[in-house]
C-alpha positions as CSV (number, residue, x, y, z in Angstrom):
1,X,59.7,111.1,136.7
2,X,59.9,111.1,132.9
3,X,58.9,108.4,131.0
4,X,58.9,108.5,127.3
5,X,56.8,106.1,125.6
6,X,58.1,104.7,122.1
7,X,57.8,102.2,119.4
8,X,57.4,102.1,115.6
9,X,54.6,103.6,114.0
10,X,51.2,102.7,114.6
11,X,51.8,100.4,117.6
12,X,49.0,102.5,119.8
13,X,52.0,104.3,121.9
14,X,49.2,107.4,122.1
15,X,45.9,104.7,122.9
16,X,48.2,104.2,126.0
17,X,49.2,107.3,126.6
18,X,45.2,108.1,126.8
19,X,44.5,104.8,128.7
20,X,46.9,106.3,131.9
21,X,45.8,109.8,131.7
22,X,42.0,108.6,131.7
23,X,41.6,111.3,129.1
24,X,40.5,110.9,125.5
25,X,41.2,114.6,123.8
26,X,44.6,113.6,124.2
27,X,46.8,113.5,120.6
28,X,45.2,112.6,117.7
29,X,44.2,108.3,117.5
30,X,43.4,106.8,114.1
31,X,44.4,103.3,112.4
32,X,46.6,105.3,110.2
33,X,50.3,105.2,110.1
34,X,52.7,108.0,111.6
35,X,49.9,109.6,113.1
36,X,51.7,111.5,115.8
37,X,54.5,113.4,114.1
38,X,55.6,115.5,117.1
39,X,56.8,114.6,120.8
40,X,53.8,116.1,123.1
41,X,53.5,115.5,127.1
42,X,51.3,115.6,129.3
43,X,51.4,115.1,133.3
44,X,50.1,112.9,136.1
45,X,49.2,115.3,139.4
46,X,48.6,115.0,142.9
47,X,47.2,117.8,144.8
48,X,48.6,120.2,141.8
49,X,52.0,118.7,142.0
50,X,53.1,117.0,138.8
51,X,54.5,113.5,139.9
52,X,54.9,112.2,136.4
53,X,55.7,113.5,133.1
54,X,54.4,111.5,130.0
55,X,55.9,112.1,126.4
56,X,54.4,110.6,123.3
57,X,56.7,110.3,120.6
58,X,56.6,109.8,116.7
59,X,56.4,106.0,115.3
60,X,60.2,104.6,114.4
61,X,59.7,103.7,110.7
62,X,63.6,103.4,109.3
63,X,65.6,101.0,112.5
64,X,67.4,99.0,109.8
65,X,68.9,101.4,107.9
66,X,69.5,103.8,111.2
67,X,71.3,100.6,113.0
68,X,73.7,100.5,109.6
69,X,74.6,104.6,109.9
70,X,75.1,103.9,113.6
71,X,77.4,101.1,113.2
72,X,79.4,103.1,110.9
73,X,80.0,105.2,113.4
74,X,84.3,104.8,114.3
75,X,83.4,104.0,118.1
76,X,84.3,101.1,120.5
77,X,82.4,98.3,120.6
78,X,80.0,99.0,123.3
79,X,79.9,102.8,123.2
80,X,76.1,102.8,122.5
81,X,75.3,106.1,123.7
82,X,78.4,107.7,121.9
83,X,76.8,106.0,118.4
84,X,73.3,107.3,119.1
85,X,75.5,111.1,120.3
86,X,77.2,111.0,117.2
87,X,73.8,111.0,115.0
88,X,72.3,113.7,116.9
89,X,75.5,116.1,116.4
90,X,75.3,114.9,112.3
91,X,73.0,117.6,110.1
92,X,73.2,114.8,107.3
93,X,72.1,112.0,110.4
94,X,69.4,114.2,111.7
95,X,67.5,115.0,108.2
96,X,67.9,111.3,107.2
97,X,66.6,110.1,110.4
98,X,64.0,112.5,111.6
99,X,61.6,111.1,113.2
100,X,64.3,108.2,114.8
101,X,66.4,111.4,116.4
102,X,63.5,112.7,118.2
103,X,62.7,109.5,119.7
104,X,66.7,108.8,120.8
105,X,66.7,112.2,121.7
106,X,63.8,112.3,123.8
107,X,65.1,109.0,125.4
108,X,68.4,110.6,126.7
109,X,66.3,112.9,128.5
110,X,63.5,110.5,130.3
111,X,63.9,108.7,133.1
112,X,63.0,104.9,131.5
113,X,61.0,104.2,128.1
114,X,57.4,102.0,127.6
115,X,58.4,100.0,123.9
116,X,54.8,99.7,122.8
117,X,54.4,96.7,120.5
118,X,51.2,95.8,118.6
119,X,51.4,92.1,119.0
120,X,49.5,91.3,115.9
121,X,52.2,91.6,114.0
122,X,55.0,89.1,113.1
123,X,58.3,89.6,115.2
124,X,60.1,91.4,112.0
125,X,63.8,92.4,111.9
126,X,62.6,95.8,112.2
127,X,61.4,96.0,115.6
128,X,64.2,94.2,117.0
129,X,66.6,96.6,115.1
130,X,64.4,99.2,116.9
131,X,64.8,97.7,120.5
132,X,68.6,97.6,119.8
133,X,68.8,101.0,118.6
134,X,66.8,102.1,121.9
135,X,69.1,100.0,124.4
136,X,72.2,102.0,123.3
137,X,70.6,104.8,124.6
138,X,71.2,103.2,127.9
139,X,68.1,103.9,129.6
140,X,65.9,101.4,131.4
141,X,63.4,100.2,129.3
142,X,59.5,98.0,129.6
143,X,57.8,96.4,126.6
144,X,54.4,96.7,126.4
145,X,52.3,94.4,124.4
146,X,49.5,96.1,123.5
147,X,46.5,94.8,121.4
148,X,46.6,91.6,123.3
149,X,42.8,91.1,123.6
150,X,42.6,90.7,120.1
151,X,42.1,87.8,118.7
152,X,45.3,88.0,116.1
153,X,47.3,88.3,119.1
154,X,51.0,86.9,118.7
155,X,51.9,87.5,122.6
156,X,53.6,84.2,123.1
157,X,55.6,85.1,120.0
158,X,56.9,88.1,121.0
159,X,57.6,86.9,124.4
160,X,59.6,84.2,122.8
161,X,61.6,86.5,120.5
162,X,61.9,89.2,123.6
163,X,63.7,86.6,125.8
164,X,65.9,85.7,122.9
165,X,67.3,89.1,123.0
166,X,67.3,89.6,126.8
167,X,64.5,91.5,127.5
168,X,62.5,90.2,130.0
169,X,60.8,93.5,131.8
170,X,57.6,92.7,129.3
171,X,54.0,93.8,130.7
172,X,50.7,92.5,128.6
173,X,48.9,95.8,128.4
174,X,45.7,96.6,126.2
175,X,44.9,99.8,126.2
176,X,41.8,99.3,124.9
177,X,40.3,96.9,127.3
178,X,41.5,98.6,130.5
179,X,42.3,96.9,133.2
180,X,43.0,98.9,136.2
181,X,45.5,95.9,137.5
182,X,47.2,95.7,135.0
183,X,47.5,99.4,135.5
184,X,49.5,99.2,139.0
185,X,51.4,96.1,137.4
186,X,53.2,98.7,135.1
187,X,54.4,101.0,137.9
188,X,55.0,98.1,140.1
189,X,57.7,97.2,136.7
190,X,58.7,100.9,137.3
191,X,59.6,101.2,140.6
192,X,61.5,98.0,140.5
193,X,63.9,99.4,137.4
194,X,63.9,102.9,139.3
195,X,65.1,102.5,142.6
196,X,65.4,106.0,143.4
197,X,62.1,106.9,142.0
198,X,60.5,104.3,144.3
199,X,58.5,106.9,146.7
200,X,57.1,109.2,144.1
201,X,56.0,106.0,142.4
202,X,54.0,104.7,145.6
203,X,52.8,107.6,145.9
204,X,51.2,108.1,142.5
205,X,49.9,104.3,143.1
206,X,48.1,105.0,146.1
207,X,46.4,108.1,144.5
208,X,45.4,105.8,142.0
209,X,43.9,102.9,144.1
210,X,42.2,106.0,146.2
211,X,40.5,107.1,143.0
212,X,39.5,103.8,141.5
213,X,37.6,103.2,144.9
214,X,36.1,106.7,145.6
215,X,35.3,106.7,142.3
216,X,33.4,103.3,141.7
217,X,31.5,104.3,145.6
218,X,30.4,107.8,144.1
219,X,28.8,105.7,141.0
220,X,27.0,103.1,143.4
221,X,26.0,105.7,145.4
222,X,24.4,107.5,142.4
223,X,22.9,104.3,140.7
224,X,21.0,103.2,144.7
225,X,20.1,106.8,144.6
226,X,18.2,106.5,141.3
227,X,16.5,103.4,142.4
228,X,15.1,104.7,145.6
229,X,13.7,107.4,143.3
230,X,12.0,105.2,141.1
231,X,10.7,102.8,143.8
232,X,9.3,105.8,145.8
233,X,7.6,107.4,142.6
234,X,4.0,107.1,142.3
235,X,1.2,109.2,140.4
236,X,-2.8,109.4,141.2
237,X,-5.2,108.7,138.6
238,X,-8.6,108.0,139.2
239,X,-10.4,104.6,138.6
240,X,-12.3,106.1,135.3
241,X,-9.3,107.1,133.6
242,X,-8.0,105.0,130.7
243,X,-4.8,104.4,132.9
244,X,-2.6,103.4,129.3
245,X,-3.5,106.8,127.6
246,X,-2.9,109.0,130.9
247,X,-0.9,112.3,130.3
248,X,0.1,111.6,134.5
249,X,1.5,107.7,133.5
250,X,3.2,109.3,130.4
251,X,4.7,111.9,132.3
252,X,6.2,109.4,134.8
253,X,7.5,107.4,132.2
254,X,9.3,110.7,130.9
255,X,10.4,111.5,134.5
256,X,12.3,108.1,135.0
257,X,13.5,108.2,131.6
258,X,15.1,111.7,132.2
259,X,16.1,110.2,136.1
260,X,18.1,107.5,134.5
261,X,19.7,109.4,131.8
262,X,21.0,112.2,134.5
263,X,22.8,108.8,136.0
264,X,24.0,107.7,132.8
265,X,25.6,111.1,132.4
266,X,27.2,111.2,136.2
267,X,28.6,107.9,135.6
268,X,30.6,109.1,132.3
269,X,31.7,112.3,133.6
270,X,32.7,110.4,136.8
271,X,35.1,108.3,134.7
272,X,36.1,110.7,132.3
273,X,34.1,110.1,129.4
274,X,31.7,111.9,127.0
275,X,28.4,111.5,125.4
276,X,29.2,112.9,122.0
277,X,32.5,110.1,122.0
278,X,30.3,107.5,121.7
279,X,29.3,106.3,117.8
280,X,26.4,103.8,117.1
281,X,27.7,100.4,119.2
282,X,29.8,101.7,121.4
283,X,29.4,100.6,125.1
284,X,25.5,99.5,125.6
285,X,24.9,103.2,124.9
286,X,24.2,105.0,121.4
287,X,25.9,108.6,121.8
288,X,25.6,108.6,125.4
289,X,22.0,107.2,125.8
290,X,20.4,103.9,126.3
291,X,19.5,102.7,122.8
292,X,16.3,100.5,124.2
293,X,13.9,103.1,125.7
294,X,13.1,101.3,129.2
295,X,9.3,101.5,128.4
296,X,9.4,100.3,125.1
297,X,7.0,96.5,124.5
298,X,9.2,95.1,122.9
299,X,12.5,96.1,125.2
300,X,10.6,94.4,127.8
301,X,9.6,91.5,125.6
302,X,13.1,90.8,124.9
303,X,13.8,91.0,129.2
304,X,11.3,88.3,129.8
305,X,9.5,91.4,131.7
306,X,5.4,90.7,131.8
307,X,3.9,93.9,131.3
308,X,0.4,95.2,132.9
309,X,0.3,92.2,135.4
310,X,-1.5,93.7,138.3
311,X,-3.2,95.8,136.2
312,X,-4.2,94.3,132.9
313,X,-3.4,97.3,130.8
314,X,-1.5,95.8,128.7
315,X,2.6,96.8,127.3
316,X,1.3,99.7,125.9
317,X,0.7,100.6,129.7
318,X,4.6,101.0,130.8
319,X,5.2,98.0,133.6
320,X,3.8,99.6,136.0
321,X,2.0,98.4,138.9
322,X,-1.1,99.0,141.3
323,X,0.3,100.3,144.8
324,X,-3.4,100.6,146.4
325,X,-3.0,97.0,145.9
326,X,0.9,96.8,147.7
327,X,1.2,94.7,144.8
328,X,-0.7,91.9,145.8
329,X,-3.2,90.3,143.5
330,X,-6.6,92.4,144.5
331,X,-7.7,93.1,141.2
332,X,-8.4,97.2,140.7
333,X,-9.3,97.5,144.0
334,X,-8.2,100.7,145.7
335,X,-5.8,101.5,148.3
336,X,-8.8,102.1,150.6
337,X,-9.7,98.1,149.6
338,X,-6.7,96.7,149.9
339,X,-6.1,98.5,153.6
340,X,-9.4,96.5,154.5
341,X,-8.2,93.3,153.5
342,X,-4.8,93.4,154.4
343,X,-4.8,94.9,158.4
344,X,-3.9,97.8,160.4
345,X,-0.2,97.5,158.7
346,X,-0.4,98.5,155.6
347,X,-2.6,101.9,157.0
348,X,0.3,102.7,159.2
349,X,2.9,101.5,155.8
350,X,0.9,104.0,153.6
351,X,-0.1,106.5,156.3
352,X,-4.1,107.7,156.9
353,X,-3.3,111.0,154.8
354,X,-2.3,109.3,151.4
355,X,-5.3,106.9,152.0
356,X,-7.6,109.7,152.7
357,X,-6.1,111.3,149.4
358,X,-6.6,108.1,147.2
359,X,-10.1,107.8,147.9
360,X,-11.6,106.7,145.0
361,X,-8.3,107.0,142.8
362,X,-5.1,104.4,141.8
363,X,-2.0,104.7,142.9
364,X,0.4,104.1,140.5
365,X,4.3,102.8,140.5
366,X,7.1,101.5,138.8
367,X,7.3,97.7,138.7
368,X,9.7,95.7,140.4
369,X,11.2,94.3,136.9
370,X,11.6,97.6,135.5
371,X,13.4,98.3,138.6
372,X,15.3,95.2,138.1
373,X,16.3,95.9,134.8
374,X,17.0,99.8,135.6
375,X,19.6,98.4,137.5
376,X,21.0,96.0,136.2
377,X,21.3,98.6,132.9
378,X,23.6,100.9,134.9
379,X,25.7,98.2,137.1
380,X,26.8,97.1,133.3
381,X,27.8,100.6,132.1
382,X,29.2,101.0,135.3
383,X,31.5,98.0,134.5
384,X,32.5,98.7,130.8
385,X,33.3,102.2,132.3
386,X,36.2,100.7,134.4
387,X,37.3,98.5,132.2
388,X,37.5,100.7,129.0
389,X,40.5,102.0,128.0
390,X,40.1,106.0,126.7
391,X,41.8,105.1,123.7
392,X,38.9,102.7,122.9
393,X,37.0,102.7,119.4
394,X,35.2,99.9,119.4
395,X,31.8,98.4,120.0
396,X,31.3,96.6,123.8
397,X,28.1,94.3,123.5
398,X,25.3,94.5,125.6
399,X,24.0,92.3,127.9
400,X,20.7,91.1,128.4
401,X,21.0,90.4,132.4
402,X,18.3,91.6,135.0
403,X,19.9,92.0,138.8
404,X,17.9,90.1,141.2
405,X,15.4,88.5,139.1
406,X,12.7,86.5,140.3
407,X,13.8,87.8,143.4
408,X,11.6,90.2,145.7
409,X,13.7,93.7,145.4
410,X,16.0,94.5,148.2
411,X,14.8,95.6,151.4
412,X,15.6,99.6,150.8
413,X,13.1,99.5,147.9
414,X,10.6,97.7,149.1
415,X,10.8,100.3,152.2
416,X,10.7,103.0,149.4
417,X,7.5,102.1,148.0
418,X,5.8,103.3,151.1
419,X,7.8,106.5,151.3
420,X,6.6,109.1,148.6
421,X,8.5,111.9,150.2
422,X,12.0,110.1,149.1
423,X,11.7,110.4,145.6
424,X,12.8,113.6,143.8
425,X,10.2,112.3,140.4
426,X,7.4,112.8,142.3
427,X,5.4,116.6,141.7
428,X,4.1,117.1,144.6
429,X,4.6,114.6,147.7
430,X,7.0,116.7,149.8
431,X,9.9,115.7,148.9
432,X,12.8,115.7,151.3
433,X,16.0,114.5,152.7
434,X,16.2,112.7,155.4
435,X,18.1,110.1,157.4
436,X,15.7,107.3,156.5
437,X,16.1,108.2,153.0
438,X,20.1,108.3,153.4
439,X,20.3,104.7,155.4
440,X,18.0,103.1,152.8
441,X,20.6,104.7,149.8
442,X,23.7,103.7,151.7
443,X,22.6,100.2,152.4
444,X,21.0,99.6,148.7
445,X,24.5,100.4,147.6
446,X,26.2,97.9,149.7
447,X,23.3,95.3,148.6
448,X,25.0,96.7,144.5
449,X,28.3,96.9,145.5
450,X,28.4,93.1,146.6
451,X,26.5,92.0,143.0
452,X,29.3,93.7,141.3
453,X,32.0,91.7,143.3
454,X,30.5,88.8,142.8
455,X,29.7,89.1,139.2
456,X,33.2,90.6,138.2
């Protein structure tokens, strides 16, 4: 199926050309006029067989001079695709109209047409010249609205002035803001002005829905993955050590640091994106990293996150937190202490090697809030990942959200904490996979999957 995608210039017909191939080295996108000056293509696969064809074409920039020359024409009164013939048989036509024959040309070859509108603008004479021009082409054709998350948006306008004329196949459609519903709206349009191209259309759709699921369960999976690591991580020190100027606590800062960027950096290649596309602003990330180091005071200030609490180091410390105490409020004591006071369960939790091991030594982890906010930092990319459009160049603020605070953490990392051999951070705990590990990862990402539901 060929579908040419059309408009006057500037209108974002390339944005949405980006927007559904989920690709942003696509054509060249800049708020400047006639931008795209030739028709380029590119296709929609599935398992290596092209199911769609997508041509971009140059912006229309003359329609009410070209509708004069094709009313001049000596033609009945509804030969429409006779007119738009005659101009591309005329040498005179073609150098007067350039960039208008390509389009009509183009047209007479694709299967059905997207009209791209930028519905900031007034309804002008022009465009509607342009929609005339493009119907005696007689192909089917869909106007998309595009821009309409903007706050200069004219939509009701142009649905007005579309109905006036007749046109009523008219989809909202920022290709900016991407919505993947709006998305299968669009071909859902398509099929139902393409009769014969109905299969190949379903087809392509449920490829699509396929890919917007397997793809949002790979990222989940990779952000509970992360978590378990952090929750499981853990470094020794021993009880003389200035705990806040430690080269071990500095190193496991570093670690998780390095931990969640790796995520970051799944998650954008997982959805098509790159870390040198993103300027100062853009998304909560600053050329592809976090902007607000995790460890950082006042990062953690500006969370509501109490630093040092079961430690009394201080911020400067890192939020972390005493595991010889299992997080309960025993002062420094050690893990050997805080087996005493607490029964045979937390032995059996921690196991008689480790307590053997941190005999006179700390045991050292990441605290629950940093947890909290670790993920609540990558469920929000996550989100403005699915909902950006590829053609996007502008700033997405960032929230300030923690998941599951002033909650205890989930189950899975709570179970984590006394599982050292689950987390790929730590140097030198044995570190393996198993099927404890795996169950605690798949069920963390249902207990994520659920918080994105219900906060989407």
């Amino acid at each position: 199926m060929r579908i040419a995608v059309v408009g006057h210039t500037n209108t974002g017909k390339t944005s949405l050309v980006c927007t559904l191939l989920r690709r942003q080295d696509f054509g060249a996108i800049r708020d400047a006029a006639g931008t795209t000056r030739q028709v380029t293509s590119a296709g929609l696969e599935v398992d290596g067989e092209l199911l769609i064809e997508l041509y971009d074409s140059p912006g229309l920039e003359n329609a009410p001079e070209l509708i004069e020359w094709l009313e001049s024409v000596d033609a009945g009164r509804h030969a429409g695709p006779e007119r738009i013939s005659a101009l591309l048989e005329s040498v005179d036509g073609r150098v007067s109209f350039d960039h208008e024959a390509r389009v009509l040309e183009l047209l007479l070859e694709a299967d059905i047409a997207l009209y791209v509108v930028d519905v900031r603008e007034p309804v002008l004479e022009k465009y509607l010249d342009e929609l005339t021009v493009l119907g005696w082409c007689a192909r089917p054709l869909i106007v998309v609205l595009n821009f309409t998350a903007s706050p200069a948006s004219r939509e009701t306008e142009w649905r007005d002035a579309l109905a006036r004329i007749g046109l009523h196949a008219v989809l909202a459609f920022d290709a900016v803001v991407r919505d993947p519903e709006t998305e299968f709206r669009l071909y859902e349009k398509l099929k139902s002005l393409l009769d014969s191209r109905a299969g190949l259309i379903e087809r392509w759709m449920a490829h699509r829905r396929e890919e917007e699921a397997a793809n949002r369960q790979a990222a989940i999976a990779s952000i509970a993955e992360l978590l378990v690591d952090v929750a499981a991580a853990r470094r020794v020190l021993s009880l003389e050590v200035d705990v806040a100027a430690s080269p071990a606590l500095a190193k496991l800062r570093q670690t998780v640091r390095r931990a969640e960027q790796a995520c970051v950096d799944g998650l954008l290649d997982l959805y098509r994106f790159r870390a040198e596309d993103y300027l100062d602003g853009e998304l909560p990330l600053v050329n592809g990293s976090w902007p607000e180091d995790l460890f950082d005071p006042e990062t953690l200030r500006h969370h509501g996150i109490s630093t040092g609490k079961h430690l009394g180091l201080g911020a400067g410390a890192g939020a972390l937190f005493d595991l010889g105490t299992a997080g309960l409020s025993l002062g420094a004591g050690t893990l050997i202490g805080a087996a005493a006071g607490t029964g045979a369960g937390l032995v059996r939790n921690f196991g008689a090697r480790l307590i053997e091991r941190a005999r006179g030594h700390r045991l050292v982890g990441i605290d629950d809030d940093i947890i909290c906010l670790l993920a609540a930092r990558q469920l929000e990319l996550l989100d403005e990942l699915i909902r950006r459009g590829h053609a996007s160049q502008h700033p997405v603020a960032a929230g300030s959200e923690r998941l599951w605070s002033g909650q205890r953490l989930p189950s899975p990392l709570r179970q984590a904490r006394f599982h050292p051999d689950w987390s790929r951070l730590n140097e030198d705990q044995g570190f393996r996979e198993s099927t404890a590990r795996s169950v605690a990862i798949r069920n963390l990402a249902g207990n994520l999957a659920e918080s994105t539901l219900r906060s989407g």
